[in-house]
C-alpha positions as protocol buffer text, in pm:
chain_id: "A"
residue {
  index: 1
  type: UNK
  ca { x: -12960 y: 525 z: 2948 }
}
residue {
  index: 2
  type: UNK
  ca { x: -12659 y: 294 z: 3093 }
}
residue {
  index: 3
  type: UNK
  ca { x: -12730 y: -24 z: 3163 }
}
residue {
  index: 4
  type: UNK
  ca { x: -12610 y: -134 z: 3502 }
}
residue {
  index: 5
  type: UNK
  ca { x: -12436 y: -469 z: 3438 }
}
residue {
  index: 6
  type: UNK
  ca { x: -12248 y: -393 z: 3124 }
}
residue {
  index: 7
  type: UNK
  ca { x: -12191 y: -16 z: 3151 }
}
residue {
  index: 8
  type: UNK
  ca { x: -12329 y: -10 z: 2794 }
}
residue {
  index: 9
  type: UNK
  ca { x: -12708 y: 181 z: 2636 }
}
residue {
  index: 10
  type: UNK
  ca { x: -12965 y: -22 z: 2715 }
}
residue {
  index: 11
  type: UNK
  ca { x: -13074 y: -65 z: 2362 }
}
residue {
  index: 12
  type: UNK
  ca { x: -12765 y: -232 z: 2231 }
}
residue {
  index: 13
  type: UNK
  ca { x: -12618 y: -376 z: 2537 }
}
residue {
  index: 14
  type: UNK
  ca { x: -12793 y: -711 z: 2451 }
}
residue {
  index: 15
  type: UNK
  ca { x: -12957 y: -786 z: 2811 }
}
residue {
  index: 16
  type: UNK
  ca { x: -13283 y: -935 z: 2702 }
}
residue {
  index: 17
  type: UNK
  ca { x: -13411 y: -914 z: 3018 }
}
residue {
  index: 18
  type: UNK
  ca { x: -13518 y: -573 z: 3023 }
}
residue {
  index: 19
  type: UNK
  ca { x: -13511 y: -442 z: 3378 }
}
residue {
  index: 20
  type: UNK
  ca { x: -13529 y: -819 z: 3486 }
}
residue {
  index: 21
  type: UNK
  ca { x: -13218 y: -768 z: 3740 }
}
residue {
  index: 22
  type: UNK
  ca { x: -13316 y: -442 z: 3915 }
}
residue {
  index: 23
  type: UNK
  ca { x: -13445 y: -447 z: 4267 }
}
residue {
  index: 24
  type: UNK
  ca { x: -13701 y: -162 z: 4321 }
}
residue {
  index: 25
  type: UNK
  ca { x: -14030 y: -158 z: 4497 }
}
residue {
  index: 26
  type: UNK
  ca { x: -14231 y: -252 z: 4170 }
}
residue {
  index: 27
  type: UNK
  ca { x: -14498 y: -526 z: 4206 }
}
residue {
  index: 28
  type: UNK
  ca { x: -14501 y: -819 z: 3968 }
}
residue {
  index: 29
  type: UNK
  ca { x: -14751 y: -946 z: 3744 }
}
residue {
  index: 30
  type: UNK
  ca { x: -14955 y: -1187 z: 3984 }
}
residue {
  index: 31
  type: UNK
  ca { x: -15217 y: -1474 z: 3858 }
}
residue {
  index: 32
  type: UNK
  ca { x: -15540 y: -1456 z: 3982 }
}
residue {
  index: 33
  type: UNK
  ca { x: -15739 y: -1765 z: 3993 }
}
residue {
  index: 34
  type: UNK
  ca { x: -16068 y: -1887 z: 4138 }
}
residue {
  index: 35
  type: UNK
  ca { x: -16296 y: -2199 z: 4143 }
}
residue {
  index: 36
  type: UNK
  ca { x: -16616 y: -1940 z: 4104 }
}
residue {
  index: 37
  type: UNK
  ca { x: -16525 y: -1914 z: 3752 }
}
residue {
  index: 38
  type: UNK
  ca { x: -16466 y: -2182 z: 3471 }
}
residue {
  index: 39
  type: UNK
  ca { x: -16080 y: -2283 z: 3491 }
}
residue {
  index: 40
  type: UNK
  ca { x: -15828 y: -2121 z: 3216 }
}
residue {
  index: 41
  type: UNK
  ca { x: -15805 y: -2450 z: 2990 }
}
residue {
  index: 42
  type: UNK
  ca { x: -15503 y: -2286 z: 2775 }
}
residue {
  index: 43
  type: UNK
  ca { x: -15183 y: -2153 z: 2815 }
}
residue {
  index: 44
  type: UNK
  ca { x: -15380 y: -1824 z: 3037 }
}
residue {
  index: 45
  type: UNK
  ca { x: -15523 y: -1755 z: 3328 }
}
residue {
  index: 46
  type: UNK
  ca { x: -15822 y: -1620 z: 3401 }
}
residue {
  index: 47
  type: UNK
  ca { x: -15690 y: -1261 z: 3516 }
}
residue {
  index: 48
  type: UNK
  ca { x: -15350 y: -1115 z: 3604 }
}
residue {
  index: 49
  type: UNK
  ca { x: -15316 y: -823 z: 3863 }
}
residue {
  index: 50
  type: UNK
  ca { x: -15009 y: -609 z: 3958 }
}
residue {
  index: 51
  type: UNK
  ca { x: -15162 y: -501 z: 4287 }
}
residue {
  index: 52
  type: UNK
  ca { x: -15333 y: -219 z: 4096 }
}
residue {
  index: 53
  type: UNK
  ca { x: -15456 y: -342 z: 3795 }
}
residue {
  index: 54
  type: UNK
  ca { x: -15685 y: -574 z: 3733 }
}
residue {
  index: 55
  type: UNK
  ca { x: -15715 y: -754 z: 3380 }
}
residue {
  index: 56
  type: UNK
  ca { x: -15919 y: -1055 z: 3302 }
}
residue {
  index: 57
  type: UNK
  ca { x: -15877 y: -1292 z: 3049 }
}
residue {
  index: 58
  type: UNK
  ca { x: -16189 y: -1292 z: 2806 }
}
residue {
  index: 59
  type: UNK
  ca { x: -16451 y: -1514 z: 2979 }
}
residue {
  index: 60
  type: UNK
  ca { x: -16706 y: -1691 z: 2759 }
}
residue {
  index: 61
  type: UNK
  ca { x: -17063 y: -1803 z: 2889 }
}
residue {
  index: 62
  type: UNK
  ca { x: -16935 y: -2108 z: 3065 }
}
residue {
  index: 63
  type: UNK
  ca { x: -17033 y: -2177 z: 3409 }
}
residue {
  index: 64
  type: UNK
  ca { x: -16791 y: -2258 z: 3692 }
}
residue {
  index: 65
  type: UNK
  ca { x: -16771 y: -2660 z: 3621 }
}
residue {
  index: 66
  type: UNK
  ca { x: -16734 y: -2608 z: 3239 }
}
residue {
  index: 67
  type: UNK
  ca { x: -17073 y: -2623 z: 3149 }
}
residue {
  index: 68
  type: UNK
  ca { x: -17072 y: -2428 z: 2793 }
}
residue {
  index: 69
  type: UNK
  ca { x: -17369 y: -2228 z: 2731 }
}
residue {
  index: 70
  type: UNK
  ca { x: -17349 y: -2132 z: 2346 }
}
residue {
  index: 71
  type: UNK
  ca { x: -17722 y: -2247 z: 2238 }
}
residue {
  index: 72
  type: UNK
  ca { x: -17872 y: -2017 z: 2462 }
}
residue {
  index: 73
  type: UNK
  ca { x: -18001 y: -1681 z: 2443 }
}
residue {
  index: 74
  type: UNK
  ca { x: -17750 y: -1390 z: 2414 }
}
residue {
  index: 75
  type: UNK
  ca { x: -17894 y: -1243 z: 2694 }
}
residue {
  index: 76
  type: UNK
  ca { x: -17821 y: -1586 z: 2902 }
}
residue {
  index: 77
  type: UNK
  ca { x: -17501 y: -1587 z: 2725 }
}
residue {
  index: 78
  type: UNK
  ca { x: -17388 y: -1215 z: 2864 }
}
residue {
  index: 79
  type: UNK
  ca { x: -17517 y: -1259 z: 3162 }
}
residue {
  index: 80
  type: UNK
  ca { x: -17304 y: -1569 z: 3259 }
}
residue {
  index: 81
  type: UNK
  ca { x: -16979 y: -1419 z: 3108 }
}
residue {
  index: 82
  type: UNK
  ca { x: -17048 y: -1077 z: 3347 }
}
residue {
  index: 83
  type: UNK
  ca { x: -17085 y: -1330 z: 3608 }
}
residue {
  index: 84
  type: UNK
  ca { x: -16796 y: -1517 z: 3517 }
}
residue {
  index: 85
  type: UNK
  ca { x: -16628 y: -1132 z: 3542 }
}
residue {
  index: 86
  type: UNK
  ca { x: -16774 y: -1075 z: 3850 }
}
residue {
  index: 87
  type: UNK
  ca { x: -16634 y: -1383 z: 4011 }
}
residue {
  index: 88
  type: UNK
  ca { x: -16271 y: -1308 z: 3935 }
}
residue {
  index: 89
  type: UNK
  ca { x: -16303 y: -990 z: 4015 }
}
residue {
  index: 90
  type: UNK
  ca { x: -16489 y: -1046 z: 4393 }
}
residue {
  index: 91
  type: UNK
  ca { x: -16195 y: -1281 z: 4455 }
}
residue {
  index: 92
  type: UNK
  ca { x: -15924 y: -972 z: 4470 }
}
residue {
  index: 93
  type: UNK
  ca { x: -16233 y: -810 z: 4697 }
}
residue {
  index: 94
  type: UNK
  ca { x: -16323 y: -613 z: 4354 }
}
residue {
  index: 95
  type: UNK
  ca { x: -16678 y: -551 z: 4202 }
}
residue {
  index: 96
  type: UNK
  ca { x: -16834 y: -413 z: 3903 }
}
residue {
  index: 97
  type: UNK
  ca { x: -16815 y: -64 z: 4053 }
}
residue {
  index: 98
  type: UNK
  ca { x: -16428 y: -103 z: 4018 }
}
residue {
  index: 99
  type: UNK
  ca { x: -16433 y: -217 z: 3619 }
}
residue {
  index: 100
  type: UNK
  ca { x: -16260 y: 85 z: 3434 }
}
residue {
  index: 101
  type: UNK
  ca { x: -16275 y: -69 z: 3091 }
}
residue {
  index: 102
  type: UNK
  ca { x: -16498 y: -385 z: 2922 }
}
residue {
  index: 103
  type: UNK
  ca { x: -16400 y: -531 z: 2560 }
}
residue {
  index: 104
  type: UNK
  ca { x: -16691 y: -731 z: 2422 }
}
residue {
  index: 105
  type: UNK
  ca { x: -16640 y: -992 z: 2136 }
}
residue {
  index: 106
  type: UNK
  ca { x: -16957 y: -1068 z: 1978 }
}
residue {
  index: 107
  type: UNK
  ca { x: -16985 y: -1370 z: 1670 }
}
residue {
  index: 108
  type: UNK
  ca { x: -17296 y: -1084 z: 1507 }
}
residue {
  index: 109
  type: UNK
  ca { x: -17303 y: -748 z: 1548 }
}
residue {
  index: 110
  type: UNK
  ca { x: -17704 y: -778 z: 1525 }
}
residue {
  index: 111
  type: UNK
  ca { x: -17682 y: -929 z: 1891 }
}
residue {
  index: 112
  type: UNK
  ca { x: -17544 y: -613 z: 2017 }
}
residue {
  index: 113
  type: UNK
  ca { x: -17908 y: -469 z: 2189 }
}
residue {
  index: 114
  type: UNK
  ca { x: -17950 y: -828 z: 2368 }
}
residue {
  index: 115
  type: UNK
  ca { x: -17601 y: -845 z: 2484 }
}
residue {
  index: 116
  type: UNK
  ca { x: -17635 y: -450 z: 2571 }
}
residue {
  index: 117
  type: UNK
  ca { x: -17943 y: -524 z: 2765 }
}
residue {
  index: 118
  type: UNK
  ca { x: -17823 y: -773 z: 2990 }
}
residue {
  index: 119
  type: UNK
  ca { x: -17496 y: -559 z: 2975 }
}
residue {
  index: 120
  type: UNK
  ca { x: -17672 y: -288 z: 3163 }
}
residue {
  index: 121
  type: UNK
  ca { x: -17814 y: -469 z: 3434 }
}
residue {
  index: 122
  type: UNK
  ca { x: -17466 y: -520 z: 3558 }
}
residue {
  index: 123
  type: UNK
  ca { x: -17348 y: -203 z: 3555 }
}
residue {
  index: 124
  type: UNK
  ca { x: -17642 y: 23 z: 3606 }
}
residue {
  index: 125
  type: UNK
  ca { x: -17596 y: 432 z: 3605 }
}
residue {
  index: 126
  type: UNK
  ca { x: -17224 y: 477 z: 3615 }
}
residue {
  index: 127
  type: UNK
  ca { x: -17082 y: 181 z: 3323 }
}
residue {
  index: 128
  type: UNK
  ca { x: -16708 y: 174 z: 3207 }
}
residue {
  index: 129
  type: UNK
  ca { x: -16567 y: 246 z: 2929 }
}
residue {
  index: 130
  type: UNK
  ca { x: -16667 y: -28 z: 2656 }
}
residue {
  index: 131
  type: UNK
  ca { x: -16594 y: -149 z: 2287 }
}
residue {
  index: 132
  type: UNK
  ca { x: -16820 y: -393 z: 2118 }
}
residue {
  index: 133
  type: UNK
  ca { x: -16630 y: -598 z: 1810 }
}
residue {
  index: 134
  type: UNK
  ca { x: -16784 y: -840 z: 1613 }
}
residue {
  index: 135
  type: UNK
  ca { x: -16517 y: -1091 z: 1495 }
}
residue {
  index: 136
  type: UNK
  ca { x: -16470 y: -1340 z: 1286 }
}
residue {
  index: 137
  type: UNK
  ca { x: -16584 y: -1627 z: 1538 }
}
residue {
  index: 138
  type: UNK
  ca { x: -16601 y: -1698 z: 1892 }
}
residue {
  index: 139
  type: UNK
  ca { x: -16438 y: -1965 z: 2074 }
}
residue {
  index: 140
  type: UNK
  ca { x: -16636 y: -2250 z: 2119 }
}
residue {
  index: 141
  type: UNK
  ca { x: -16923 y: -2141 z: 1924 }
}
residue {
  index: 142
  type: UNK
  ca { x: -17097 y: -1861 z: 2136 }
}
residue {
  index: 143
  type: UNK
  ca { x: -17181 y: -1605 z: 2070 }
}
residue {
  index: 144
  type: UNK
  ca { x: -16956 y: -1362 z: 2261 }
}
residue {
  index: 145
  type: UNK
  ca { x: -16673 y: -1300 z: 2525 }
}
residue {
  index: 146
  type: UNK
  ca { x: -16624 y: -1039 z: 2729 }
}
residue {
  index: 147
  type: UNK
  ca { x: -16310 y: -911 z: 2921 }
}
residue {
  index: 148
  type: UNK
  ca { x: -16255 y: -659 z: 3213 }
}
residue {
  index: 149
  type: UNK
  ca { x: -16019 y: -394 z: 3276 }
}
residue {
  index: 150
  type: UNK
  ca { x: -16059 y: -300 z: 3640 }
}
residue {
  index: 151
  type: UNK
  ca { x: -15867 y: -133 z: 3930 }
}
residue {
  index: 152
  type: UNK
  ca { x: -15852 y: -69 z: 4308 }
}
């Protein structure tokens, strides 16, 4: 394929930018950000949309004002990051109901039933797609985190 500016293929033509300079009726990446949920503290945000699309970034059990909840139960634990979920998601008028996909980063494996649980109570009869991982370690020192996929 020619690229536009140069006249040359788009692989060796050297533009970095990758489409950056075309004008078409594409929507950009948009942040999505919302004081229900705990504040990105990194270089993230707490979800990115591109009007169709919804993807969180993975939300730990931390409550809205920072509060971290890593010595409590897993159940508490999944429960707050589904909430946490939930609130990013209900500020692009989205619920649960619209999640297409769930990635769940547990510290043990053996906490999968009380994570899957609490899991279920948020999702109910029709659940997304899911993977559970256990990793290495978990941010912070709890016990999981949990990002969304979801869509309109």
């Amino acid at each position: 394929m020619e690229h536009e500016l140069c006249g040359k293929d788009t692989l060796s033509c050297g533009d970095l930018s990758l489409g950056a300079d075309r004008t078409d009726d594409r929507v950009m990446r948009r942040r999505i950000a919302t004081d229900d949920a705990p504040n990105a503290v990194g270089a993230y945000s707490q979800a990115t949309t591109n009007g169709d699309i919804l993807v969180t970034a993975g939300q730990l059990p931390m409550t809205p004002d920072g509060t971290l909840l890593a010595n409590e139960s897993v159940g508490k634990q999944t429960a707050q990051a589904l909430s946490n979920v939930a609130a990013i998601l209900d500020a692009e008028d989205l619920t649960m109901e619209d999640v297409l996909k769930v990635t769940v980063y547990l510290d043990d494996i053996d906490d999968f039933e009380a994570m899957n649980q609490t899991y279920s109570e948020f999702f109910g009869t029709k659940p997304p797609a899911r993977s559970a991982i256990e990793v290495g370690a978990v941010p912070k020192g709890a016990a999981l985190e949990i990002e969304a996929i979801a869509t309109r």
